[in-house]
PATI-838840 format. One line per 10 residues: number of its first residue (from 1); their letters; for each residue x, y, z of C-alpha. Coordinates in nm, 4 decimals. Layout:
N
NUM) a) X,Y,Z | ... .
//
This chain:
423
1) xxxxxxxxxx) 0.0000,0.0000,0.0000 | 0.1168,0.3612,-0.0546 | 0.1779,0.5840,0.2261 | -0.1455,0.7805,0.1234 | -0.3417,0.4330,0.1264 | -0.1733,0.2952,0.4276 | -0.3224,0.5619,0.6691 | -0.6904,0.5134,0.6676 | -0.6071,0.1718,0.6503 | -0.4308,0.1626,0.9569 .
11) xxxxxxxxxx) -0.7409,0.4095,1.1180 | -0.9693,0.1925,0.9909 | -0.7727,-0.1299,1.1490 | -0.7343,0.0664,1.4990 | -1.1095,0.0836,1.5292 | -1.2075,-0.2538,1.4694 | -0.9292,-0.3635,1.7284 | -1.0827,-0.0953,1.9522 | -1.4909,-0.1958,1.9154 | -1.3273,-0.5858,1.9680 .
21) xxxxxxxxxx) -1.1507,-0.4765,2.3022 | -1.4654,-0.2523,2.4325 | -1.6485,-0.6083,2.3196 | -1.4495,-0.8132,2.6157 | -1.3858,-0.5384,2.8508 | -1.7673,-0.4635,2.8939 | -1.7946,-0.8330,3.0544 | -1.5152,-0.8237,3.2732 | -1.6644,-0.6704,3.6149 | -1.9703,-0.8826,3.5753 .
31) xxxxxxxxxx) -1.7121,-1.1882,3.5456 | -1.6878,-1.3092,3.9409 | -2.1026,-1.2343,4.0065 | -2.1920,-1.4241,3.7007 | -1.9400,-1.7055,3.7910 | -2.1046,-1.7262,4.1242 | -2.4507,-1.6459,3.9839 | -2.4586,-1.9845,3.7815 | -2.2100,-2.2258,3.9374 | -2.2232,-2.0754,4.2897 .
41) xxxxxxxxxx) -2.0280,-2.1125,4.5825 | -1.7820,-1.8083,4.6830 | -1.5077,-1.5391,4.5371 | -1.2461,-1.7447,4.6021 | -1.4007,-2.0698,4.4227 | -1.5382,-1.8448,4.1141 | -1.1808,-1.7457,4.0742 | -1.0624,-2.1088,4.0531 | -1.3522,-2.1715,3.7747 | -1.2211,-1.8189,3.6008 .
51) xxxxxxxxxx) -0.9021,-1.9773,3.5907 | -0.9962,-2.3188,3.4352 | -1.2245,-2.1315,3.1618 | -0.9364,-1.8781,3.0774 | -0.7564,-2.2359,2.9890 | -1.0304,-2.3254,2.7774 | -1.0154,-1.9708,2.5984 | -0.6108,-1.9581,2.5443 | -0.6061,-2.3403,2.4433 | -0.8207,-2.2748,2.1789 .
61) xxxxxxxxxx) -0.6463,-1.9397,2.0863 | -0.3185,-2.1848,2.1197 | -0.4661,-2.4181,1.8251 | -0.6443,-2.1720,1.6035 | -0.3890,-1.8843,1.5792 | -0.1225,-1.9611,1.4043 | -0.4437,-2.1196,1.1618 | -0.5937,-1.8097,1.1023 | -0.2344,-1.6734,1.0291 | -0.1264,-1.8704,0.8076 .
71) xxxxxxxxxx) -0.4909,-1.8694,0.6077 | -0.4502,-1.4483,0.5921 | -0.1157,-1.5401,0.4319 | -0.2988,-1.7307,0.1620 | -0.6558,-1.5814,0.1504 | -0.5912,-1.2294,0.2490 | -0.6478,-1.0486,0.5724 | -0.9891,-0.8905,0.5182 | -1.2050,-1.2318,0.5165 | -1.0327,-1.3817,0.8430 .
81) xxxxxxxxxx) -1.0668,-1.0824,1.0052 | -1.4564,-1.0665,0.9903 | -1.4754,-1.4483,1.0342 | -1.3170,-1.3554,1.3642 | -1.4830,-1.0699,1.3997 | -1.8516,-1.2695,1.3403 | -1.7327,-1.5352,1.6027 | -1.7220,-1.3486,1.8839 | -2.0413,-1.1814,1.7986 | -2.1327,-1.5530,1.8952 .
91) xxxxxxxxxx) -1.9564,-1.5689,2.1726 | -2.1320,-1.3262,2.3342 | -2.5168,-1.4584,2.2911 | -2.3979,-1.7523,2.4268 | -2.2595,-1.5557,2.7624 | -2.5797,-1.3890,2.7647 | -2.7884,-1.7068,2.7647 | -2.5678,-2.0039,2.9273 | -2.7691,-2.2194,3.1630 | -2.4971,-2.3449,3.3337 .
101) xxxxxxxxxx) -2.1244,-2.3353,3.3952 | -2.0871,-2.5889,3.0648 | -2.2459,-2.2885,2.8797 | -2.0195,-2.0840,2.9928 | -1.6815,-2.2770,2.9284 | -1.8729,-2.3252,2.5500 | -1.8343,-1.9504,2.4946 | -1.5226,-1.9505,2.6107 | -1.3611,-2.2181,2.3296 | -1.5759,-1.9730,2.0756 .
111) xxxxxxxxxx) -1.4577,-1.6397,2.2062 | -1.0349,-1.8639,2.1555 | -1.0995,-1.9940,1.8249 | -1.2130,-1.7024,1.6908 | -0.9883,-1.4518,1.8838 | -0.7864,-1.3943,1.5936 | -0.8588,-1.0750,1.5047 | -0.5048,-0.8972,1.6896 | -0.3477,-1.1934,1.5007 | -0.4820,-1.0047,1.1816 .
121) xxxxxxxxxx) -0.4789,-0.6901,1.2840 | -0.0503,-0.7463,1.3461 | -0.0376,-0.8669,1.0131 | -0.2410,-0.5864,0.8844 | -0.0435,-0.3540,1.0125 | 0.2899,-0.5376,0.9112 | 0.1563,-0.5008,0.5550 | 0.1240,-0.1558,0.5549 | 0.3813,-0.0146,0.7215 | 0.7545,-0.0143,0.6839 .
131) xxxxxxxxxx) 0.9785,-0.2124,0.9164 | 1.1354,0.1234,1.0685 | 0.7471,0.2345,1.1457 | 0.6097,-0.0831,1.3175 | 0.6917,0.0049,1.6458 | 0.4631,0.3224,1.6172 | 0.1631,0.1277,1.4488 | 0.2200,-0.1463,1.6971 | 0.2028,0.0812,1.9842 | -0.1000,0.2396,1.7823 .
141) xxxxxxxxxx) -0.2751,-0.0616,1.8567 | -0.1956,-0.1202,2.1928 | -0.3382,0.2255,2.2548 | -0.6886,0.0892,2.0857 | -0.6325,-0.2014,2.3531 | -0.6042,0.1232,2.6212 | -0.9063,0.3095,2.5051 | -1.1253,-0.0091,2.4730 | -1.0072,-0.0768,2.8302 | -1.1406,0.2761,2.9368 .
151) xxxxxxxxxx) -1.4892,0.2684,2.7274 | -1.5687,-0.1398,2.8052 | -1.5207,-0.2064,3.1803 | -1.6603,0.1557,3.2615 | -1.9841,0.0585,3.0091 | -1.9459,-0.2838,3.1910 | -1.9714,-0.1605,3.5539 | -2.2655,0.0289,3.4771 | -2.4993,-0.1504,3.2379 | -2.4327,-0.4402,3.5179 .
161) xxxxxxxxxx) -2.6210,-0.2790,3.7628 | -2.8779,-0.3526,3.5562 | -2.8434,-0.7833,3.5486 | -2.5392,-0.9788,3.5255 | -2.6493,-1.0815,3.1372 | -2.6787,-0.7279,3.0046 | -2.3527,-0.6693,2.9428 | -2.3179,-0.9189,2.7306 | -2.5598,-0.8346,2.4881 | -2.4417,-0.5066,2.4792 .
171) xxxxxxxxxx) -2.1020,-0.6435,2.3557 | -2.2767,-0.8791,2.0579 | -2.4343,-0.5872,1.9379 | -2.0991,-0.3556,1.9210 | -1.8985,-0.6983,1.7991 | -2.1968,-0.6880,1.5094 | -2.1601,-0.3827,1.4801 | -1.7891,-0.4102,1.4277 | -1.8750,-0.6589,1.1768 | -2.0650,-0.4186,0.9586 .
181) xxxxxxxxxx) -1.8092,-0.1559,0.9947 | -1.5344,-0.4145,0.8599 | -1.7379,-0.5438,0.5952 | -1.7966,-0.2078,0.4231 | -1.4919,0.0036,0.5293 | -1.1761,-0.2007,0.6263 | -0.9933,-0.2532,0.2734 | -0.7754,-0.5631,0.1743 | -0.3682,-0.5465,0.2876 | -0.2139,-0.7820,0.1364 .
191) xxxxxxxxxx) -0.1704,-0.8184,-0.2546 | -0.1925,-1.0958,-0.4890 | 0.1612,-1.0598,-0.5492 | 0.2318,-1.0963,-0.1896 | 0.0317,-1.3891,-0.0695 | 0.1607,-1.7496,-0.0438 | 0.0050,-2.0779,-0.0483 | -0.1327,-2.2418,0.2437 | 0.0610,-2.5022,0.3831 | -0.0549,-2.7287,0.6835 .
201) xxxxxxxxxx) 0.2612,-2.7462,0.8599 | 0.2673,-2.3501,0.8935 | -0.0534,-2.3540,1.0655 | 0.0768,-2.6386,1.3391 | 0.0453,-2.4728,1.6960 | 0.3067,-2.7274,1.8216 | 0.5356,-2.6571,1.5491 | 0.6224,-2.2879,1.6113 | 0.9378,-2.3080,1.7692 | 1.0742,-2.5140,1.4626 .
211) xxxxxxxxxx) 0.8936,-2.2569,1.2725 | 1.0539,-2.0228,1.4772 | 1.3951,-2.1407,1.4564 | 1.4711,-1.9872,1.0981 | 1.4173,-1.6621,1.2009 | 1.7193,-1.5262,1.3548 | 1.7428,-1.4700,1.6683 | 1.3257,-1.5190,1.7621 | 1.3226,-1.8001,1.9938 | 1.5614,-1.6574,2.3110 .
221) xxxxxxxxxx) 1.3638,-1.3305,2.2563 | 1.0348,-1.5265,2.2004 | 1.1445,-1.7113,2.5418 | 1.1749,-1.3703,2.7354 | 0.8162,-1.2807,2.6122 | 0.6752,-1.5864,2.7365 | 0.7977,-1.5268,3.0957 | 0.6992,-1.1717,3.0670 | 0.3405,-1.2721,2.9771 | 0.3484,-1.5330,3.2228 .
231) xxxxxxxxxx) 0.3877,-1.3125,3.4670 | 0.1965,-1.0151,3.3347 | -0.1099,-1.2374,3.3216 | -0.1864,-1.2002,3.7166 | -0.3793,-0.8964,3.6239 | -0.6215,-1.0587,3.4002 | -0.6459,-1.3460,3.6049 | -0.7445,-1.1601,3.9481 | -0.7977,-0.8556,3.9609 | -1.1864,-0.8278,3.9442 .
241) xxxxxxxxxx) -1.1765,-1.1004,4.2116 | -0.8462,-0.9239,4.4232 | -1.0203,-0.6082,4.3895 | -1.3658,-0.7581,4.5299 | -1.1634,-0.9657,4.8326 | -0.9596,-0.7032,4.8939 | -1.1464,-0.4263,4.9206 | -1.5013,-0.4783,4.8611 | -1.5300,-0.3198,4.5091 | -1.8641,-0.3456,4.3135 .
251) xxxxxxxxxx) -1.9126,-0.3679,3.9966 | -1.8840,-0.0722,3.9022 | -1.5366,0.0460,4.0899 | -1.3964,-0.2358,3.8967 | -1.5182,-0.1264,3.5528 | -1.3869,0.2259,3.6764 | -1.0270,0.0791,3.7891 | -0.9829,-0.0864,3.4960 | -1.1022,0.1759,3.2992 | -0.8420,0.4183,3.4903 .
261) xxxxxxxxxx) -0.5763,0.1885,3.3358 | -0.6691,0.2246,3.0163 | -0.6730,0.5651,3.0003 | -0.3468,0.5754,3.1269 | -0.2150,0.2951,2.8621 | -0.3606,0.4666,2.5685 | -0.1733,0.7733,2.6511 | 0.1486,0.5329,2.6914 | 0.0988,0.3400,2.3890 | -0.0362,0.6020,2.1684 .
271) xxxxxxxxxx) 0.2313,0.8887,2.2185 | 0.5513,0.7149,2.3686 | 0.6163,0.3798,2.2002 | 0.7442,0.5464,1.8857 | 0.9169,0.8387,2.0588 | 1.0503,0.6023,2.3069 | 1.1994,0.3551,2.0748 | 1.3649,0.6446,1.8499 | 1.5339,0.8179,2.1866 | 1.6289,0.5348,2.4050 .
281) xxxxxxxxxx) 1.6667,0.2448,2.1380 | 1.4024,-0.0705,2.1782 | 1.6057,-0.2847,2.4032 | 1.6543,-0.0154,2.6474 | 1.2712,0.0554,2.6362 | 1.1956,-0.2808,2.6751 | 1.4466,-0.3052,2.9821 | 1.2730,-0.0164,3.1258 | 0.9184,-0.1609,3.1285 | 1.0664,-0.5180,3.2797 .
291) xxxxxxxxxx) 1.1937,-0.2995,3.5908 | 0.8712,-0.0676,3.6224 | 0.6236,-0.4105,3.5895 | 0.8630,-0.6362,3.8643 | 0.8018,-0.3253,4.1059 | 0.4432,-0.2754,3.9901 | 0.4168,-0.6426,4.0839 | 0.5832,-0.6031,4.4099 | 0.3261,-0.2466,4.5170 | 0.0260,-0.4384,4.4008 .
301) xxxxxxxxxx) 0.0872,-0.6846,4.6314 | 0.1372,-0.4814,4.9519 | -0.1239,-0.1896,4.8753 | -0.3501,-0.1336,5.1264 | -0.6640,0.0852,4.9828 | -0.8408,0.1828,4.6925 | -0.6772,0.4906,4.6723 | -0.3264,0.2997,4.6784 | -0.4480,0.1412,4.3793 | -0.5529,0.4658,4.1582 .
311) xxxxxxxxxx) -0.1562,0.5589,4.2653 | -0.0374,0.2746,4.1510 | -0.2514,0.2528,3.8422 | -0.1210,0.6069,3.7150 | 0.2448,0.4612,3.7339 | 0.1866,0.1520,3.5806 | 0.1023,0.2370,3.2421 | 0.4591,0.2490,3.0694 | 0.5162,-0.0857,3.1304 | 0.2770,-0.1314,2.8722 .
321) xxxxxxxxxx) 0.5550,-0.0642,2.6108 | 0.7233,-0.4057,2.6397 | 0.5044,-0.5684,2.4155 | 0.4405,-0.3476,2.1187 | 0.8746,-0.3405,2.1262 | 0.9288,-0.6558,2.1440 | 0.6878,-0.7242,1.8718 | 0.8541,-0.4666,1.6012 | 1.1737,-0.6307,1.7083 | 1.0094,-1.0032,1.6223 .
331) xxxxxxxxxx) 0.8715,-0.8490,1.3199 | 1.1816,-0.7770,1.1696 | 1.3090,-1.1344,1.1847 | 1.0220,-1.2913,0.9386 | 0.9999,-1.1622,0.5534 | 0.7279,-0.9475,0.4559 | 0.4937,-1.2746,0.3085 | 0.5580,-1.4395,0.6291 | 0.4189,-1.1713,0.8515 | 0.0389,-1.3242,0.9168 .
341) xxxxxxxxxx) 0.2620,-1.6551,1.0033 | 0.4892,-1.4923,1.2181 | 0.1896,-1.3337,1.4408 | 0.0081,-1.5860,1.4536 | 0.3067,-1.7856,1.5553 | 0.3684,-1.4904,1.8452 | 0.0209,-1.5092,1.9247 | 0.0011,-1.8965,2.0135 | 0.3326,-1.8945,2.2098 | 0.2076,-1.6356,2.4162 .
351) xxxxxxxxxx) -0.1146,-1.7575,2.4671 | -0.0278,-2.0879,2.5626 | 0.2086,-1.8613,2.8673 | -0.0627,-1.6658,2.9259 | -0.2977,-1.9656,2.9401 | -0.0791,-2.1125,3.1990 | -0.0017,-1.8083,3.4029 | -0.4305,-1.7318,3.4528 | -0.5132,-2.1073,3.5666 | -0.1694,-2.0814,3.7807 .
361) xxxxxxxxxx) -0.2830,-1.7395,3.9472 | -0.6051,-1.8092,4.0001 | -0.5092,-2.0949,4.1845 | -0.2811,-1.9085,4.3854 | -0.5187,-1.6421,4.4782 | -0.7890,-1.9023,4.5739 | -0.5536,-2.0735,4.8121 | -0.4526,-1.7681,4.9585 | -0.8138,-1.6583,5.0730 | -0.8732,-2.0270,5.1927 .
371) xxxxxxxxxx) -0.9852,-1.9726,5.5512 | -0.8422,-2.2907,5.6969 | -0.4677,-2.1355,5.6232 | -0.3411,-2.0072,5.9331 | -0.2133,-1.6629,5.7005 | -0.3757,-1.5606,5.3853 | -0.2947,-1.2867,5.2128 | -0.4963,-1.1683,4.8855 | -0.1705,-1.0311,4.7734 | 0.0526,-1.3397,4.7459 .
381) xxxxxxxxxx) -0.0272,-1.3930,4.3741 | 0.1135,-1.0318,4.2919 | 0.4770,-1.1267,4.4958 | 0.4954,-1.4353,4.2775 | 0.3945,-1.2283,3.9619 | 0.7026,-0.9838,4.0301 | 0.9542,-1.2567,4.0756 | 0.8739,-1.4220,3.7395 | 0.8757,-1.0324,3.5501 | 1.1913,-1.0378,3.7101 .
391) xxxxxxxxxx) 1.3261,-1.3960,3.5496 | 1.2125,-1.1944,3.2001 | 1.3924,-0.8993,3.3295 | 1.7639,-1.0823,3.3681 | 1.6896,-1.3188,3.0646 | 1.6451,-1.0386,2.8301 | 1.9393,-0.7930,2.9549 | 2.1740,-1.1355,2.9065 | 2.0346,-1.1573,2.5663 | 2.0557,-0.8199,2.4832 .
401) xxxxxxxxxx) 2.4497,-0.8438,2.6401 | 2.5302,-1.1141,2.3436 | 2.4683,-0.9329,2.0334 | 2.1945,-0.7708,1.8266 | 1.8373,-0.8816,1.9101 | 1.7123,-1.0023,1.5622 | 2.0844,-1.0378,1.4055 | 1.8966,-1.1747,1.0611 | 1.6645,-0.9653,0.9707 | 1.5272,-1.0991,0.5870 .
411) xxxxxxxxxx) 1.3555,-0.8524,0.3945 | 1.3998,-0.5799,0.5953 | 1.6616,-0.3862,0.8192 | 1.8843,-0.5171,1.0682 | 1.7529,-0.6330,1.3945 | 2.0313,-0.4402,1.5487 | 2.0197,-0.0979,1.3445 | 1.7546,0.0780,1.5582 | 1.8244,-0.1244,1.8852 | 2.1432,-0.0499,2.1270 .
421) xxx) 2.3013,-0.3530,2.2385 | 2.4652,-0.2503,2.5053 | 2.3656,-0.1580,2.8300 .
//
């Protein structure tokens, strides 16, 4: 695409990411009172069931992604996109109607398997932007991520003052909604000339890391992304639930906190991941958010009010930029027809971490409200969280120590060129 071409393109891909995120933040503070609502029992126990369906959700992801990558490779971006798009449409009747706990882990495996739409959306943005731009666009979409995290759990706290369920419509309707919008407006990315043919063996979840392995440098860095999500994920995984232990918050106040933090990552993401790469180098940027999450971690963990937690939120945000880095870096490793497969590919690694790291948390943080414990502390789950940021922390400031991140870089620049390499 031309430079002229490529920006409404990329406008038109930032709002379909955002109307998807507002989608599954508008159900998130309804999560723990429509766990108990249908399966019963208490906070601590609709936690543990959070964490099992957040399994069923990132296994799926796990097995379709690198599918739905590989298929925008071939097919283009545009059709996967509102297949994805249509599925969690789907996803969010079901939610609204489920019976029973079954129901529930049901929408979950639909919401995975057709949660490709950042996949896409990567790829999209690969395709129309130049290597030495990604880490802009990137961050450009992590600041859709931010806004849809201020307009969906503050939507979410409110309409669910009005029945656990009516959130949930709400969201089909926008992800409809965001359907139409894609089907008239978002354009196709990738040319003819530019596609490649499907091949099976691309699209094998448990064959990314071979995949992987002729890329340069991508598996140690891919490695340090895995423990960062690992760790990353105990915010996901508790915080509606921490938040409600903790400190009593309704609906509402957690649909505000949440929304808090994405006002403050869609400032992050949206104005400082370019700048930030182009003054400090990416590595250094990426160092920096390791640090600030490992003692974001640590304060989480020993706050001791609401107001604590609106601190802490407002200093948080930055850490945000680890991602969107680290992805430009990755992209740079994979030629330009290999993009969709290379997200996708980034997008089932992590999600099999992040899979791991929700059932793993919320199992910590039911244990540690288990009244027959002699201590419990709410907070242990955030301690454990900081020490494995921390692991990501060392393991990419060794790797960083050894050469250039993405030393073979096909098709593009050299993983090194824009990125410091040492400290």
């Amino acid at each position: 695409m031309s430079a002229a071409s490529g920006r409404p393109a990329l406008i038109f891909i930032f709002v379909t990411v955002l109307l998807d995120v507002i989608g599954f933040g508008i159900i998130m503070p309804v999560m723990p009172a429509l766990i108990e609502e249908v399966g019963g029992g208490d906070i601590g126990s609709a936690a543990a069931i959070f964490g099992w369906m957040a399994v069923a959700f990132s296994l799926a992801q796990f097995l379709f992604a690198p599918l739905m990558g590989s298929l925008s490779d071939a097919f283009g971006r545009r059709p996967l996109l509102l297949l994805a798009i249509a599925g969690l449409a789907l996803d969010h009747v079901v939610f609204a109607v489920a019976p029973t706990l079954l129901w529930l882990f049901v929408a979950r495996v639909i919401a995975g398997a057709c949660g490709a739409s950042v996949v896409i959306a990567n790829a999209y943005v690969a395709d129309i932007t130049a290597p030495e731009g990604r880490a802009r666009a990137f961050g450009l979409l992590g600041a859709a991520f931010g806004v849809g995290f201020i307009l969906g759990p503050a939507m979410g706290g409110l309409l669910g003052a009005f029945g656990t369920r009516v959130p949930f419509w709400v969201a089909a309707g926008l992800a409809a909604l965001n359907f139409l919008f894609g089907l008239r407006m978002v354009p196709e990315s990738l040319p003819q000339s530019r596609r490649r043919a499907f091949d099976w063996r691309r699209a094998n979840p448990f064959g990314v890391f071979r995949v992987f392995a002729a890329y340069g440098n991508v598996l140690p860095l891919l490695g340090v992304l895995a423990l960062y999500f690992f760790g990353s994920t105990v915010y996901p995984a508790i915080w509606a639930f921490w938040g409600t232990a903790r400190f009593g918050w309704s609906e509402a106040m957690i649909g505000a906190t949440l929304a808090l933090y994405g006002v403050c990552s869609a400032l992050v993401q949206g104005g400082l991941a370019g700048p930030a790469s182009r003054w400090l180098g990416e590595g250094r940027v990426v160092l920096l958010s390791l640090v600030l999450g490992t003692v974001m971690a640590l304060a989480y963990g020993m706050v001791g009010s609401t107001l604590g937690v609106v601190i802490l939120t407002l200093l948080h945000a930055p850490e945000e930029l680890a991602f969107p880095t680290m992805n430009a870096i990755l992209s740079r490793a994979a030629p330009e027809d290999a993009q969709g497969e290379l997200q996708g590919g980034i997008a089932a690694a992590s999600n099999l971490t992040m899979m791991l790291g929700t059932l793993f948390f919320a199992q910590v943080f039911a244990r540690s409200l288990d009244p027959a414990r002699p201590e419990t502390t709410s907070g242990t789950a955030f301690f454990v969280a900081a020490a494995i940021i921390a692991l990501s922390l060392v393991a990419f400031f060794r790797l960083r120590r050894r050469g250039p991140l993405i030393p073979d870089a096909p098709g593009g620049a050299p993983g090194g060129a824009t990125d410091p390499t040492t400290p």
